[in-house]
C-alpha positions as CSV (number, residue, x, y, z in Angstrom):
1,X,107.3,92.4,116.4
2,X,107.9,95.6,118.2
3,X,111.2,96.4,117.0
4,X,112.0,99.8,115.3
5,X,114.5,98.8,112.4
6,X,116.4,101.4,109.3
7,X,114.5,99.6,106.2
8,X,111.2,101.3,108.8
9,X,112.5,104.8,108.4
10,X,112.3,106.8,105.4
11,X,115.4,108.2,104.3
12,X,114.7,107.7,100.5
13,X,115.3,111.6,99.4
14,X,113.3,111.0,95.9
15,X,110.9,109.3,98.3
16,X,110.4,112.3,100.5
17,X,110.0,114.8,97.7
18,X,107.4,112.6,96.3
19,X,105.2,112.4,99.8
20,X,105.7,116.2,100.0
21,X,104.6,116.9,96.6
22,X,101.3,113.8,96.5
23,X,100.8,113.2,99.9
24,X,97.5,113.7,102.0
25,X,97.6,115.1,105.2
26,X,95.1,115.2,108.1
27,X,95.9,116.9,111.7
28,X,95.9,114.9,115.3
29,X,97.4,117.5,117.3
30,X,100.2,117.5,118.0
31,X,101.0,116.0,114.7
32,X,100.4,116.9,111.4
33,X,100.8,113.8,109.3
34,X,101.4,113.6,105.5
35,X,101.2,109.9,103.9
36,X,101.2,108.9,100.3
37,X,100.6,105.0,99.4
38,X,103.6,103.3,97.9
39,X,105.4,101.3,95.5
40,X,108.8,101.3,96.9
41,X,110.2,97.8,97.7
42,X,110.5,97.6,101.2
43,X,110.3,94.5,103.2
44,X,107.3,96.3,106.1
45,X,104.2,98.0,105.2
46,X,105.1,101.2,106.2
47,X,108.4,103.6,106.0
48,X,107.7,106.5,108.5
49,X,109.5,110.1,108.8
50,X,109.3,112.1,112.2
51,X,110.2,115.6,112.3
52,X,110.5,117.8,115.0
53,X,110.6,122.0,114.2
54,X,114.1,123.9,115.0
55,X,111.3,126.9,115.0
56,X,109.7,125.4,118.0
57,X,113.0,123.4,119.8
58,X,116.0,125.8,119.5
59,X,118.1,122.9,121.3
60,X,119.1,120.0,119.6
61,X,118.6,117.7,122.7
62,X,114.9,118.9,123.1
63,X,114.3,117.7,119.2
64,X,116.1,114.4,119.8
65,X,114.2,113.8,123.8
66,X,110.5,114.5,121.5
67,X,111.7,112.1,118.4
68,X,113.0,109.3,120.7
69,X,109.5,109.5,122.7
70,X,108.1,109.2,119.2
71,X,109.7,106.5,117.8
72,X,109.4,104.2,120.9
73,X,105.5,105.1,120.7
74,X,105.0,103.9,117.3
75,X,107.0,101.0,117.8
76,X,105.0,99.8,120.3
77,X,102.0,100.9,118.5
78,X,102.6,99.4,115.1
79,X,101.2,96.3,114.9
80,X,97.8,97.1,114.1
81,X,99.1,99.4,110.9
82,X,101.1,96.7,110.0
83,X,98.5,93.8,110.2
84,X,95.6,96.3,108.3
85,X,98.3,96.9,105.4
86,X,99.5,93.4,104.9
87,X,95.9,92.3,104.3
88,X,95.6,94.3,101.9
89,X,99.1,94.3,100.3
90,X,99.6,98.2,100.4
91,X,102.6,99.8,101.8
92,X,102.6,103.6,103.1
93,X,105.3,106.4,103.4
94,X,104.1,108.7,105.9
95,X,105.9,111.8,108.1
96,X,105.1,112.8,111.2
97,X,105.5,116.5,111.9
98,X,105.1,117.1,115.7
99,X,103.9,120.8,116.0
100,X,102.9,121.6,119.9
101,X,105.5,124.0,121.2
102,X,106.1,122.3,124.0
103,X,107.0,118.7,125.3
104,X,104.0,116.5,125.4
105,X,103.9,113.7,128.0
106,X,105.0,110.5,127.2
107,X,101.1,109.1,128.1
108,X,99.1,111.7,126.5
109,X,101.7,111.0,123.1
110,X,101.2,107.6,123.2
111,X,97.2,108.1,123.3
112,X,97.7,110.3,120.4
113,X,99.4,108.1,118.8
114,X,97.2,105.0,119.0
115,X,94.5,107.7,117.6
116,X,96.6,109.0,114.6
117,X,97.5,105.4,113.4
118,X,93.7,104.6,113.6
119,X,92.4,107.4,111.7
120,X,96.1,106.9,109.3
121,X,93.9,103.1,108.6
122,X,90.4,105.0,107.9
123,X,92.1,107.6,105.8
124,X,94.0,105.3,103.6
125,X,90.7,102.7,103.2
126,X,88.4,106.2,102.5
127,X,91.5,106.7,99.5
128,X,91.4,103.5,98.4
129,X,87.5,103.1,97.7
């Protein structure tokens, strides 16, 4: 199941405001994340947002190279966020903010990303308790 699909993304705007306005947050540099469990009625576990800053990437194709590496790390990095929530039968709505100010190698992001989506799991059990 490593596919990265539209219902995945979050592009619910009431959605957004809500998870800006509730959410938690923790840091795993270079991300700041900012999740919120929810109710919404979407067919996965989890709806992710990535954002990359304009601040910190004045070209657009800079923003777009970081979000692609992104995406195609947390699709293949999934599936352990995905089993944890379905046990449970939680979904999440979570961002990613990326905030380094400079590109991050595609190994070093992945790592980082295997680490945020654990500590994503811990956070969200530590909430539910």
């Amino acid at each position: 199941m490593q596919t990265f699909k539209k219902e995945e993304r979050l592009c619910n705007k009431s959605a957004i405001d809500q998870l800006f306005k509730k959410g938690k947050h923790f840091f795993v540099h270079p991300f700041k994340v900012i999740w919120l469990e929810s109710d919404q009625d979407s067919t996965y576990p989890a709806q992710i947002m990535i954002s990359v800053s304009k601040r910190n990437f004045k070209k657009a194709v800079d923003r777009n190279y970081i979000k692609r590496i992104i995406r195609e790390t947390y699709r293949k990095n999934k599936q352990f966020l995905y089993e944890t929530l379905e046990t449970k039968h939680k979904k999440l709505t979570f961002t990613l903010i990326y905030t380094a100010k400079e590109v991050i190698a595609y190994d070093e992001l992945d790592r980082r990303m295997i680490q945020l989506l654990n500590q994503l799991i811990s956070e969200h059990e530590k909430d539910t308790k």
